[in-house]
Backbone as ProteinMPNN parsed JSONL, in Angstrom:
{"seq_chain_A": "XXXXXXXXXXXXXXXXXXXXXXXXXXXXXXXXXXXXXXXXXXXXXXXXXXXXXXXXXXXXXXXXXXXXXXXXXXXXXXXXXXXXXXXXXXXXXXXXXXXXXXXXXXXXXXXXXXXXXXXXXXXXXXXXXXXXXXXXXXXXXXXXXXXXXXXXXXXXXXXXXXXX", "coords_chain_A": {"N_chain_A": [[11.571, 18.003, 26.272], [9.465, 17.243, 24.773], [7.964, 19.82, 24.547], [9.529, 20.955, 23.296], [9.747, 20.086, 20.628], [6.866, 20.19, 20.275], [6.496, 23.397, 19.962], [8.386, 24.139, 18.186], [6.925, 22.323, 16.288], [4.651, 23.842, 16.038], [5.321, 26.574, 15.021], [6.663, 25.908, 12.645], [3.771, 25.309, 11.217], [2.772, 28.062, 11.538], [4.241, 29.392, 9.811], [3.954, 28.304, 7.563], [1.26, 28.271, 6.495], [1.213, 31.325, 6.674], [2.525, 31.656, 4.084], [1.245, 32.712, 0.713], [-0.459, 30.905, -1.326], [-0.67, 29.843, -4.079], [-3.748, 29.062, -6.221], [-6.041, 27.527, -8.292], [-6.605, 29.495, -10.276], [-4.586, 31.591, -10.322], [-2.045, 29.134, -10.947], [-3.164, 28.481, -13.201], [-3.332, 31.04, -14.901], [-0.224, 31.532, -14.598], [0.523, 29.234, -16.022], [-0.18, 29.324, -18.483], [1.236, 31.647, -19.257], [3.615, 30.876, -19.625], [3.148, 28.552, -20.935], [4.909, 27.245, -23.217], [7.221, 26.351, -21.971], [6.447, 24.678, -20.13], [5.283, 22.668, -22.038], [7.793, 21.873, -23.127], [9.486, 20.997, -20.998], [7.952, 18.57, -20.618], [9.146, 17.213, -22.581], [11.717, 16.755, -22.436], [11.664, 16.021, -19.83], [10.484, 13.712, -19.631], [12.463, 12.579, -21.483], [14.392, 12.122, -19.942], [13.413, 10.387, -17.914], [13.355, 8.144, -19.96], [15.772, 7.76, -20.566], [17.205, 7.467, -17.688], [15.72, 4.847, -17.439], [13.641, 4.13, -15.508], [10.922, 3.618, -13.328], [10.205, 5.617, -11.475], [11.444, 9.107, -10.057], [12.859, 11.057, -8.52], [13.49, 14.409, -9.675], [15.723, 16.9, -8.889], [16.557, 20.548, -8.927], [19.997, 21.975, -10.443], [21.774, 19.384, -9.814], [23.608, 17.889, -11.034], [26.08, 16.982, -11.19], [25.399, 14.266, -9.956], [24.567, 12.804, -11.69], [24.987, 10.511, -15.343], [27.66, 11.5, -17.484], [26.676, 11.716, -20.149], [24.456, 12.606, -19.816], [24.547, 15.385, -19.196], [23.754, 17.742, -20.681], [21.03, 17.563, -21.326], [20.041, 17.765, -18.828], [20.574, 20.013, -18.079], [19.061, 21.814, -19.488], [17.101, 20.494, -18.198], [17.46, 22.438, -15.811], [16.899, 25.142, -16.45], [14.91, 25.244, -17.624], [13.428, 24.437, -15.397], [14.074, 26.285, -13.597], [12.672, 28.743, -15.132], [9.972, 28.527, -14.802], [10.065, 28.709, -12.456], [10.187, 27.234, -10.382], [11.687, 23.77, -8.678], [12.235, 21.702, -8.572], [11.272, 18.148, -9.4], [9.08, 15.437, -10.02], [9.499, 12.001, -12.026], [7.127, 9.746, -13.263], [5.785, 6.185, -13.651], [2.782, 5.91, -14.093], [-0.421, 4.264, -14.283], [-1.564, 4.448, -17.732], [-0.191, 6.533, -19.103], [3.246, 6.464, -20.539], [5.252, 8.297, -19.277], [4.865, 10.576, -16.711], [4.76, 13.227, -14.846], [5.093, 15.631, -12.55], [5.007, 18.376, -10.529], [5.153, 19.982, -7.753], [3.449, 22.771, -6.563], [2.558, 23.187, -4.074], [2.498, 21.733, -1.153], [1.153, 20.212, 2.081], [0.881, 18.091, 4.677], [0.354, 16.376, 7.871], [0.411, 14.391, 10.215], [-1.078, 11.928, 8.679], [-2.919, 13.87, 7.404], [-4.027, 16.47, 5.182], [-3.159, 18.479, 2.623], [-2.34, 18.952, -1.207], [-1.268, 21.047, -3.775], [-0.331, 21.098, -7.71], [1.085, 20.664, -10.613], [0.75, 18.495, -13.168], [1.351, 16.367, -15.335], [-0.009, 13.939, -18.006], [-1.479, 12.912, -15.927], [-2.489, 9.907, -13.816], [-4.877, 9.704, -13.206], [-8.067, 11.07, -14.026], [-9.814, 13.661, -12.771], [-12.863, 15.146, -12.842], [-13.483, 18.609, -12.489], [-14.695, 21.312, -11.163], [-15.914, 24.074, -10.695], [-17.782, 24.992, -9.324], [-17.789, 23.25, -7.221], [-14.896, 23.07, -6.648], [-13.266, 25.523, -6.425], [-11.287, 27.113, -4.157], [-12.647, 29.282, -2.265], [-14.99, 27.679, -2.088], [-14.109, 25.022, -1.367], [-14.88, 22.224, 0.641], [-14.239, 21.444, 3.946], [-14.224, 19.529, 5.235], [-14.348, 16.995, 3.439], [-13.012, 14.615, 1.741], [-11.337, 15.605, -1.524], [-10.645, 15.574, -4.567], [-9.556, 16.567, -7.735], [-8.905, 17.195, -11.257], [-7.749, 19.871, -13.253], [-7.981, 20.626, -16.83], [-4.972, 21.998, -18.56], [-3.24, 22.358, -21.134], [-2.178, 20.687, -23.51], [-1.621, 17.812, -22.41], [-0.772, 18.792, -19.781], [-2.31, 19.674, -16.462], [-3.957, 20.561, -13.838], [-3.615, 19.516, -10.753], [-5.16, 18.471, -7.706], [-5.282, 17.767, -4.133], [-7.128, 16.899, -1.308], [-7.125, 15.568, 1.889], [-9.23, 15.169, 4.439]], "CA_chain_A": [[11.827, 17.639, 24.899], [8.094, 17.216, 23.908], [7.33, 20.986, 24.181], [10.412, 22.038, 22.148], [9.076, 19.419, 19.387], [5.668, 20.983, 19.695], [6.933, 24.198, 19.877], [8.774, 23.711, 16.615], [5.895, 21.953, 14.511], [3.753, 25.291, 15.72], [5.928, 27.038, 14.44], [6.245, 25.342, 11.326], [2.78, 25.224, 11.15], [2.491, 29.257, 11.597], [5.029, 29.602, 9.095], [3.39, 27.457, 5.956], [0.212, 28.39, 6.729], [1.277, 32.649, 6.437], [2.95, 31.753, 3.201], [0.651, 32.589, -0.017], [-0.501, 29.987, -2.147], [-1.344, 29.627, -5.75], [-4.684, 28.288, -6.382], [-6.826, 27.567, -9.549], [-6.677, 31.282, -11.096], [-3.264, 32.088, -10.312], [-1.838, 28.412, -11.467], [-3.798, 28.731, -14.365], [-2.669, 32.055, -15.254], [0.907, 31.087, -14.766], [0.822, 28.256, -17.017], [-0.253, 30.097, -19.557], [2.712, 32.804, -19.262], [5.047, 29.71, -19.324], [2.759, 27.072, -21.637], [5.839, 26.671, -24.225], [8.295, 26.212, -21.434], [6.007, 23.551, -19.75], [5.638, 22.201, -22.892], [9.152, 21.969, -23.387], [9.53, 20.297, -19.932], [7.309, 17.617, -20.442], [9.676, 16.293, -23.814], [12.469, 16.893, -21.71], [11.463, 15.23, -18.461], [9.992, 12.189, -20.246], [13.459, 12.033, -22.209], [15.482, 11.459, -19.094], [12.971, 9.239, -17.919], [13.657, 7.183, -20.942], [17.405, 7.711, -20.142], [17.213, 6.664, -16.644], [15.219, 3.738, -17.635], [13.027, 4.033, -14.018], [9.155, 3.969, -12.693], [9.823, 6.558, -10.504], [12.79, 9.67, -9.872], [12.72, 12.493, -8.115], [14.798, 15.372, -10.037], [16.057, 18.196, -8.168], [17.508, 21.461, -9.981], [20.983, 21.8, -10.086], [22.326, 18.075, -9.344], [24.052, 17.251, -12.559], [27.071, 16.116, -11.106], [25.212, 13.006, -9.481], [24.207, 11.768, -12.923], [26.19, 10.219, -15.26], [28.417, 13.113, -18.061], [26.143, 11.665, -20.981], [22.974, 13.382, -19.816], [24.449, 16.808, -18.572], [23.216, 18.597, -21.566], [20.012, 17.178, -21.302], [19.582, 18.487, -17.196], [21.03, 21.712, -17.895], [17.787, 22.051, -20.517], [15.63, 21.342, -17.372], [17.226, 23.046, -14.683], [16.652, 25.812, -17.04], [13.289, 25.158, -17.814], [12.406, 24.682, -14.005], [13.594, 27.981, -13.01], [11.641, 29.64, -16.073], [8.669, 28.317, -14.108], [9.487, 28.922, -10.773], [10.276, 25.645, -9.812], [12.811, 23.453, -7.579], [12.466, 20.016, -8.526], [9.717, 17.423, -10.14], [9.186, 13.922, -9.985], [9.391, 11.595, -13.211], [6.874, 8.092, -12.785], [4.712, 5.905, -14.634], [1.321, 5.591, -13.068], [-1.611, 4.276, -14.941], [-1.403, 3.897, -18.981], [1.155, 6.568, -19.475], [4.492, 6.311, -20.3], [5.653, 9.224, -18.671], [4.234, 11.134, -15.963], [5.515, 14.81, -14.702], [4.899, 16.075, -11.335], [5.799, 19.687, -10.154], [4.194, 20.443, -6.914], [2.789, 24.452, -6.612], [2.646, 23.599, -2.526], [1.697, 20.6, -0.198], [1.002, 20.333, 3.429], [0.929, 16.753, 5.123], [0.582, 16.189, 8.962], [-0.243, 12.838, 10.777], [-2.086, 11.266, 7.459], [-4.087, 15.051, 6.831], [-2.847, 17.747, 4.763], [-3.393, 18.571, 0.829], [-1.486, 19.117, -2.373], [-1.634, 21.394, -5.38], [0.307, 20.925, -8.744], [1.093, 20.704, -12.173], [0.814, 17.621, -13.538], [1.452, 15.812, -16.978], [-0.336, 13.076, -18.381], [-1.69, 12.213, -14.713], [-2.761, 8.622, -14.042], [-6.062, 9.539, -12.654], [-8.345, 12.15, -14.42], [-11.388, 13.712, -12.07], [-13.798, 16.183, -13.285], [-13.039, 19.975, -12.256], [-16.1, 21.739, -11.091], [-16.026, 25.474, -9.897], [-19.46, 24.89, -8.012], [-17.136, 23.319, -5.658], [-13.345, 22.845, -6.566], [-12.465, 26.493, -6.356], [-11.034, 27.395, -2.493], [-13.485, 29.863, -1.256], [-16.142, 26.625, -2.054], [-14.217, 23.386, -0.979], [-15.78, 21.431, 1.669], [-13.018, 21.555, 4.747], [-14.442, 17.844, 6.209], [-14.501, 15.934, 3.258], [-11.564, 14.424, 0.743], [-11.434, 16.4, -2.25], [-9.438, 15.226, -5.445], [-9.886, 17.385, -9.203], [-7.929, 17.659, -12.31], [-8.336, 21.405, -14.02], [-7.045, 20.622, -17.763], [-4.637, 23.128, -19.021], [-3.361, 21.958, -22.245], [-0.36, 19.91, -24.056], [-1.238, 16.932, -21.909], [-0.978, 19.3, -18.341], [-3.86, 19.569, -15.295], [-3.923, 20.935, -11.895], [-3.907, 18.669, -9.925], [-5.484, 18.861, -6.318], [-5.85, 16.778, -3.226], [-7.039, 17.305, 0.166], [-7.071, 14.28, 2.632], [-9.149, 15.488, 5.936]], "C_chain_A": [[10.541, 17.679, 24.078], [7.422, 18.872, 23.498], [8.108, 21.62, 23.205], [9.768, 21.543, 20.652], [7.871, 20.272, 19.26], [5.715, 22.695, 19.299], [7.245, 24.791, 18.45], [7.8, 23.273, 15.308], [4.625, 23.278, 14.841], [4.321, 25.622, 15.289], [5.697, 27.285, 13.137], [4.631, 25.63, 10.464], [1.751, 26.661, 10.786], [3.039, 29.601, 10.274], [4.436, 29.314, 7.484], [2.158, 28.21, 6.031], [-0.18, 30.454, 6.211], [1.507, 32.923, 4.877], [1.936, 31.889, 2.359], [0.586, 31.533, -0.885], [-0.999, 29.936, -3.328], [-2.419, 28.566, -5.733], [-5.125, 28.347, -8.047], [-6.277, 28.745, -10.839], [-5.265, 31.519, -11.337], [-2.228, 31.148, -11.094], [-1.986, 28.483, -12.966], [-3.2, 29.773, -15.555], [-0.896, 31.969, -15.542], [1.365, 30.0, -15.609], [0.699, 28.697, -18.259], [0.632, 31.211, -20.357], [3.498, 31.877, -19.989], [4.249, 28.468, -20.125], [4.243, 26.414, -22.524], [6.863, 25.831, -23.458], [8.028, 24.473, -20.406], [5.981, 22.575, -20.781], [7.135, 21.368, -23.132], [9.733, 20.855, -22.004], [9.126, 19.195, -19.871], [8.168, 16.579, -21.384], [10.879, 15.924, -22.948], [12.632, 15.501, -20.396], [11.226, 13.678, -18.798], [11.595, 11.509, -21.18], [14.411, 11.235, -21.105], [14.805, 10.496, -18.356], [13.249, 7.94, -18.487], [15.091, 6.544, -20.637], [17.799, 6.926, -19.127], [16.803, 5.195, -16.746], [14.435, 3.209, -15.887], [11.199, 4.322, -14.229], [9.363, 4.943, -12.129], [11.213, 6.977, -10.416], [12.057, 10.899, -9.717], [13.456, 13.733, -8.725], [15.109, 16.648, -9.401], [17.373, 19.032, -9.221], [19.413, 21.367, -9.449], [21.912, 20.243, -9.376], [22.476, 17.554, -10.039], [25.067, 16.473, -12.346], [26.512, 14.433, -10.459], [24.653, 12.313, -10.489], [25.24, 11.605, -14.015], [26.642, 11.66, -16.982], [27.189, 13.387, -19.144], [24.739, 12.579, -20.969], [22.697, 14.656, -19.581], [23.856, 17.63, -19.415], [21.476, 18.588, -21.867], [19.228, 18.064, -19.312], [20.187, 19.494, -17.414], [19.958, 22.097, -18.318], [17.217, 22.273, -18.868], [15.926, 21.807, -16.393], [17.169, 24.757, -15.308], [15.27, 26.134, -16.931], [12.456, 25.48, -16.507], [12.439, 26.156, -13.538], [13.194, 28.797, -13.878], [10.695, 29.341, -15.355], [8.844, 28.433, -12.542], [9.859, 28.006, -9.971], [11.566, 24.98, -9.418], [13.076, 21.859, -8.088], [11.424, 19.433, -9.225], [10.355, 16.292, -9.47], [8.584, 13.491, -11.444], [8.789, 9.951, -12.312], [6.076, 7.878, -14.028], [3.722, 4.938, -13.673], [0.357, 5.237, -14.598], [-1.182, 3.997, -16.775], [-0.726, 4.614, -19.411], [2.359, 6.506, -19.116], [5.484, 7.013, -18.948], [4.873, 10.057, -18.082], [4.837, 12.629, -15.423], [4.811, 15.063, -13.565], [5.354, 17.341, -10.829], [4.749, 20.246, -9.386], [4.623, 21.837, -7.043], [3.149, 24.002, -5.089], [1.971, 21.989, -2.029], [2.182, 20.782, 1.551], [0.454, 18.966, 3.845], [1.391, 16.869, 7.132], [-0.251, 14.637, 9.688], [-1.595, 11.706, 10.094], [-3.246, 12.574, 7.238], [-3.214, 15.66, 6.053], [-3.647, 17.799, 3.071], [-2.086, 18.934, 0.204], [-2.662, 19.82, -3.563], [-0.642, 21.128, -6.433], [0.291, 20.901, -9.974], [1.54, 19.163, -12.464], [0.513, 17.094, -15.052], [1.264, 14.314, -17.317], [-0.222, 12.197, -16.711], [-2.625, 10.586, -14.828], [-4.013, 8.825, -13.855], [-6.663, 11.129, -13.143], [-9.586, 12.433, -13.624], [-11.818, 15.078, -12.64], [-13.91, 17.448, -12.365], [-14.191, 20.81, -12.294], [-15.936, 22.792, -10.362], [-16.502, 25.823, -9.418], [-18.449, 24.642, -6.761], [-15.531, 23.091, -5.218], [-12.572, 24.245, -5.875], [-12.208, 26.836, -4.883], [-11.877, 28.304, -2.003], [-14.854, 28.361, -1.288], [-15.787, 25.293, -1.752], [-14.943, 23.433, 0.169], [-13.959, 21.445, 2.621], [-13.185, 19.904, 5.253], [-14.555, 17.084, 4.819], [-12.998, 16.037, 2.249], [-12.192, 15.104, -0.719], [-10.23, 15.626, -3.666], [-10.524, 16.015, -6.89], [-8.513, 17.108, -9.89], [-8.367, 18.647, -13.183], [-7.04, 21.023, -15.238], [-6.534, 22.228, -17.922], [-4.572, 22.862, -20.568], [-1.802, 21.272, -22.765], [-0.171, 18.623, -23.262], [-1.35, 17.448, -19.991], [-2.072, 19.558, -17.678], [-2.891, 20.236, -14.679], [-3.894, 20.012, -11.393], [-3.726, 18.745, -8.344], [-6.257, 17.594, -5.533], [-6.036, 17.088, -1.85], [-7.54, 16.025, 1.25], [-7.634, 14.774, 3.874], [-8.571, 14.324, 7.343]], "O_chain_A": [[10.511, 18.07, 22.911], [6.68, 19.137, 22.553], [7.734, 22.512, 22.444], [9.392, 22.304, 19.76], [7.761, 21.027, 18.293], [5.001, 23.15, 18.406], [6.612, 25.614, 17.789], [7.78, 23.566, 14.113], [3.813, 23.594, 13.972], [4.302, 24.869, 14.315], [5.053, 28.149, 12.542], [4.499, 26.072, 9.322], [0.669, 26.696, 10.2], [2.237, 30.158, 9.525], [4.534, 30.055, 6.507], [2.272, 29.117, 5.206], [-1.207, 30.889, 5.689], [1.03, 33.9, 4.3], [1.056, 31.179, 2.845], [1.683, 31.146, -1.287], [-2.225, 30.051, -3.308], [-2.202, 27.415, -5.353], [-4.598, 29.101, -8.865], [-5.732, 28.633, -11.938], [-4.813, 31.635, -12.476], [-1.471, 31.739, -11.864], [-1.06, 28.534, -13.776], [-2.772, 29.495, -16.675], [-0.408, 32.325, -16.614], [2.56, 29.884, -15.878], [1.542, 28.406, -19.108], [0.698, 31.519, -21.547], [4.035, 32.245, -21.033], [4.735, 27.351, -19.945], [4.549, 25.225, -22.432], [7.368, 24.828, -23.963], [8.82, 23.579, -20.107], [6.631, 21.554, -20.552], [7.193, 20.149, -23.291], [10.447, 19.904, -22.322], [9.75, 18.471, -19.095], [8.076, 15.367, -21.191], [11.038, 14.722, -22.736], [13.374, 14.536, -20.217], [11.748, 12.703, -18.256], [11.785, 10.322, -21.447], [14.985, 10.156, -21.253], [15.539, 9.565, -18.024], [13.37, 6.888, -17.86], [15.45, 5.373, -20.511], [18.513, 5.935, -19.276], [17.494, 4.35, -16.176], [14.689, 2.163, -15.29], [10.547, 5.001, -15.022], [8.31, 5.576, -12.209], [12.148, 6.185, -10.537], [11.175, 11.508, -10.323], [14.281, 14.104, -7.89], [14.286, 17.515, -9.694], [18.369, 18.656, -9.839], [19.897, 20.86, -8.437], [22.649, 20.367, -8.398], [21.766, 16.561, -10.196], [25.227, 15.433, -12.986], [27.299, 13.491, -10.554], [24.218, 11.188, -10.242], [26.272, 12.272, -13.939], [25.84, 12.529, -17.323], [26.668, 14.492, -19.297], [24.162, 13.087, -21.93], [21.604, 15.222, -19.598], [23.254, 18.506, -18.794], [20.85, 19.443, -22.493], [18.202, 18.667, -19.0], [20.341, 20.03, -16.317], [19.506, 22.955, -17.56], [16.96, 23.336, -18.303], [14.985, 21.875, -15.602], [17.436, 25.616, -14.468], [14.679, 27.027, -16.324], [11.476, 26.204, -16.329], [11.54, 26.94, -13.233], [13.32, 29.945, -13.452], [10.275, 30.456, -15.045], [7.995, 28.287, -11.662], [9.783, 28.151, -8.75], [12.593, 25.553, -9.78], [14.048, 21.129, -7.894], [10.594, 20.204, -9.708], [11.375, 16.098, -8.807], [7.675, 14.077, -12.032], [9.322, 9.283, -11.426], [5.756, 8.62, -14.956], [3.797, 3.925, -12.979], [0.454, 5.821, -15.678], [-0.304, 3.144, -16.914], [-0.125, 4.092, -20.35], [2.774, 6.482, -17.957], [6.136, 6.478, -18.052], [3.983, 10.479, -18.821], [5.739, 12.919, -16.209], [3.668, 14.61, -13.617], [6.57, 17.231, -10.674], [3.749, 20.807, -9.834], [5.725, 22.196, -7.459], [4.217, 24.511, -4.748], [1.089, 21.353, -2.606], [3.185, 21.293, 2.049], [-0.589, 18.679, 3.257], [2.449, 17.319, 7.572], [-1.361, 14.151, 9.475], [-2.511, 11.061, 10.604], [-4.394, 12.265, 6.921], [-1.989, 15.546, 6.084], [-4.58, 17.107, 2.661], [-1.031, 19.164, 0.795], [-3.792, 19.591, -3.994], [0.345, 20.768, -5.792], [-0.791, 21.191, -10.485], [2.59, 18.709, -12.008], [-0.447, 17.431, -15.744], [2.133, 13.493, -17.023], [0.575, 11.336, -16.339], [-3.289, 10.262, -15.813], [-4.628, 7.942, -14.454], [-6.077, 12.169, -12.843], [-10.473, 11.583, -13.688], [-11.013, 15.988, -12.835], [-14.544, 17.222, -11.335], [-14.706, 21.055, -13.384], [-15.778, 22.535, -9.168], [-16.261, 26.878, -8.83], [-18.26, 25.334, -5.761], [-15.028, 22.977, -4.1], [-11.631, 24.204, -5.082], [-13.284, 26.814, -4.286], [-11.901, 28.08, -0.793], [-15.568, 28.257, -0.29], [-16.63, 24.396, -1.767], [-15.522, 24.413, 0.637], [-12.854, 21.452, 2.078], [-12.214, 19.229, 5.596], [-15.117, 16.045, 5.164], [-12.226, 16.976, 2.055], [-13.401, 15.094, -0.947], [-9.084, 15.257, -3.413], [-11.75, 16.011, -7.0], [-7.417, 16.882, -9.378], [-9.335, 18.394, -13.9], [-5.824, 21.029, -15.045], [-7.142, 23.262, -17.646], [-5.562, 23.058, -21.273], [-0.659, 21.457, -22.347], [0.956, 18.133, -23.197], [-1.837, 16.729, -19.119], [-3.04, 19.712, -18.422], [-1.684, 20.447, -14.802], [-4.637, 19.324, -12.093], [-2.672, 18.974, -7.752], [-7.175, 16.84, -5.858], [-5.084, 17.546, -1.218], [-8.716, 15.711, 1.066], [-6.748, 14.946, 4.711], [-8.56, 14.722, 8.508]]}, "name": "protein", "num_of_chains": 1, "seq": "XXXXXXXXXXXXXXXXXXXXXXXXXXXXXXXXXXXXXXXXXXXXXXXXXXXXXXXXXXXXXXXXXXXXXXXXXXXXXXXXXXXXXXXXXXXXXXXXXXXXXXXXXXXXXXXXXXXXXXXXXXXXXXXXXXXXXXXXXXXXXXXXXXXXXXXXXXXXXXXXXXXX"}
């Protein structure tokens, strides 16, 4: 039983790892294609926030019927919006002094408390200074923790974390 498990998270492990990832440049670039639509997402996302009346909600596209009729016109907007960008899901919270927060991971990788995250993030709780000496991926550091925010604009960052 233990080798099929390990077996399996190699696997896994082969699998994520082959997949391409959007970094800095490419993020960047893509937000820019799609600024209006992010834009547009952020009024959006923060509305049903309001709606919900919650700290924290995960939204996943397509799952209108599990909310209640009043808001369908409102989640049709963003399962719209998400797949103009590419995207599967967000999370709506309130961290730190704003209201509304926006979350739309690009990619994360998490194994036994290691792993990183990239994303798009809106009006993040925590702002860190974005330095291309050593943020950009051919120059992180692999042994130490790593956290940046690369502004874009309208309120949106990058936002990147790597936990060794």
């Amino acid at each position: 039983m233990k080798i099929n498990f390990l077996a399996g998270l190699a696997c896994c492990l082969l699998l994520s790892s082959c997949s391409e990832r959007r970094d800095v440049d490419e993020m960047t670039q893509h937000f820019q294609v799609h600024q209006d639509k992010f834009k547009q997402l952020a009024a959006a996302a923060c509305s049903l926030k309001a709606t919900l009346d919650t700290r924290f909600h995960r939204y996943y596209a397509d799952t209108a019927e599990q909310y209640p009729a009043e808001v369908a016109p409102l989640l049709k907007q963003l399962d719209q919006l998400l797949e103009d960008i590419d995207k599967e899901d967000m999370t709506l919270h309130q961290d730190g002094t704003a209201e509304c927060s926006v979350y739309v991971t690009e990619w994360d990788f998490f194994f036994a408390g290691e792993g990183a995250y990239m994303a798009y993030s809106y009006q993040p709780a925590v702002i860190a200074e974005f330095n291309p000496d050593i943020h950009l991926e051919d120059k992180r550091s692999i042994t130490e923790k790593i956290y940046f925010t690369k502004a874009l604009a309208d309120g949106w960052y990058i936002e990147y974390l790597k936990q060794p």
